[in-house]
C-alpha positions in Angstrom: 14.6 -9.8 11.6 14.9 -10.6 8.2 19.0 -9.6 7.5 20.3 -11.3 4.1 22.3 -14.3 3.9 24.7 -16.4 2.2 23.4 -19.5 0.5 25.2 -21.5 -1.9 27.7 -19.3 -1.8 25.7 -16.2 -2.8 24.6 -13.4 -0.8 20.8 -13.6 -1.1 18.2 -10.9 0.1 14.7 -11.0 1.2 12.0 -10.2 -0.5 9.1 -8.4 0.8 6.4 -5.8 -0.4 7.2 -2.9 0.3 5.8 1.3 -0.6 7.3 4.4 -1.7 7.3 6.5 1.2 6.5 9.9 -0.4 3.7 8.3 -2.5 2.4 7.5 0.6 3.0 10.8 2.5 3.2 13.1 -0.1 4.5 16.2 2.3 7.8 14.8 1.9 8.0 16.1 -1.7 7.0 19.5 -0.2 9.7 19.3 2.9 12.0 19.0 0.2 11.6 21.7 -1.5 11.2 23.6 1.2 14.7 22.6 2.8 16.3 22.7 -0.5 14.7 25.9 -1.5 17.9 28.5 0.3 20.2 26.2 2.8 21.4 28.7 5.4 22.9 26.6 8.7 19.3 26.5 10.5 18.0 24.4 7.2 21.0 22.4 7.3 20.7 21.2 10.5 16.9 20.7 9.9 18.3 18.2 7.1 21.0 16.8 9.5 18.3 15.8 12.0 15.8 14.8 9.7 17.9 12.7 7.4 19.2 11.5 11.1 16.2 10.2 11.8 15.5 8.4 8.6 18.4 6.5 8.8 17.5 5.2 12.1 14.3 4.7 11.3 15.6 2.1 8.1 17.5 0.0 10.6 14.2 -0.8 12.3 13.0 -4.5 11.3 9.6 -3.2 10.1 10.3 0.0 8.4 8.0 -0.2 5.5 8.9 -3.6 3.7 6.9 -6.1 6.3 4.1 -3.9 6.0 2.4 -1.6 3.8 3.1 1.9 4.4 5.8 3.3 6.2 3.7 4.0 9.7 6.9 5.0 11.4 7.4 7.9 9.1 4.4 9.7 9.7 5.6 10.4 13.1 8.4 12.3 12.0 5.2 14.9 10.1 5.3 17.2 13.1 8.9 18.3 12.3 7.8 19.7 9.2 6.0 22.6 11.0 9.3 23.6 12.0 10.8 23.8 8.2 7.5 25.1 6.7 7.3 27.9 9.7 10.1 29.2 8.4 9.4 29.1 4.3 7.7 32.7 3.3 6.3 30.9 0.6 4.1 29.1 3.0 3.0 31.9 5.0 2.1 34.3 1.5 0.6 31.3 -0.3 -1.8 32.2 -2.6 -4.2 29.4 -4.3 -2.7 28.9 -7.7 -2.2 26.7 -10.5 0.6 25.2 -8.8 -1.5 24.7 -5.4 -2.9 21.3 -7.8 0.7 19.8 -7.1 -0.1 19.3 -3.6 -2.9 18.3 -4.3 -2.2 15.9 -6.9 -0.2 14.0 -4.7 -2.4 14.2 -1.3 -5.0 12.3 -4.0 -2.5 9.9 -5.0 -1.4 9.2 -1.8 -4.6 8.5 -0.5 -5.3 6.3 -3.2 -2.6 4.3 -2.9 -3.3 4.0 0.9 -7.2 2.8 -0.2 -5.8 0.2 -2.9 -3.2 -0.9 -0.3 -6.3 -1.4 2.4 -8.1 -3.6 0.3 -5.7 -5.4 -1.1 -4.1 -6.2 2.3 -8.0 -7.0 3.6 -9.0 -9.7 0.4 -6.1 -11.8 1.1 -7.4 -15.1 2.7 -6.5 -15.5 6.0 -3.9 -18.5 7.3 -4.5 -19.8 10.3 
């Protein structure tokens, strides 16, 4: 685990490549509107337990910054059903102009995931 240290004196912290999580899974940005669209108490506590979660997941030691991606996030995609089950605005969507949002960032994300792939894949190999 990679914690940061003093040295010299100075409190020094790693450095590691890292991603933006919601470039990479772009449903964040819509779980986020969708839980801060009206916060009644059942929304809250789907924030409570989400943002739980989070948390927990940033104390693990390879959450993100010693690999590409955030794989660990992904997992927590399922919940969503639960917050988007109860948005009307899911359930009466109706393919608009601002259906390209969504869009926009699925594209973006997968892009970034491609670029990431072979980046990751051209580095030489140390044996």
């Amino acid at each position: 685990m990679k914690l940061p240290q003093i040295q010299g004196g100075n409190l020094v912290w790693p450095l590691f490549n890292g991603t933006l999580f919601f470039l990479v899974n772009p449903v964040f940005v819509m779980l986020a509107v969708s839980l801060f669209k009206g916060l009644d108490r059942k929304r809250i506590i789907y924030l409570l337990c989400f943002l739980t979660q989070f948390v927990l997941l940033l104390t693990h030691k390879t959450m993100g910054g010693y690999q590409f991606g955030c794989r660990y996030l992904t997992d927590m995609i399922p919940f969503m059903l639960f917050v988007f089950e109860g948005d009307r605005d899911f359930k009466t969507y109706q393919p608009t102009k601002a259906a390209m949002l969504p869009f926009a960032l699925l594209l973006l994300g997968a892009v970034i995931n491609i670029y990431g792939a072979v980046w990751f894949y051209s580095l030489p190999l140390h044996g």
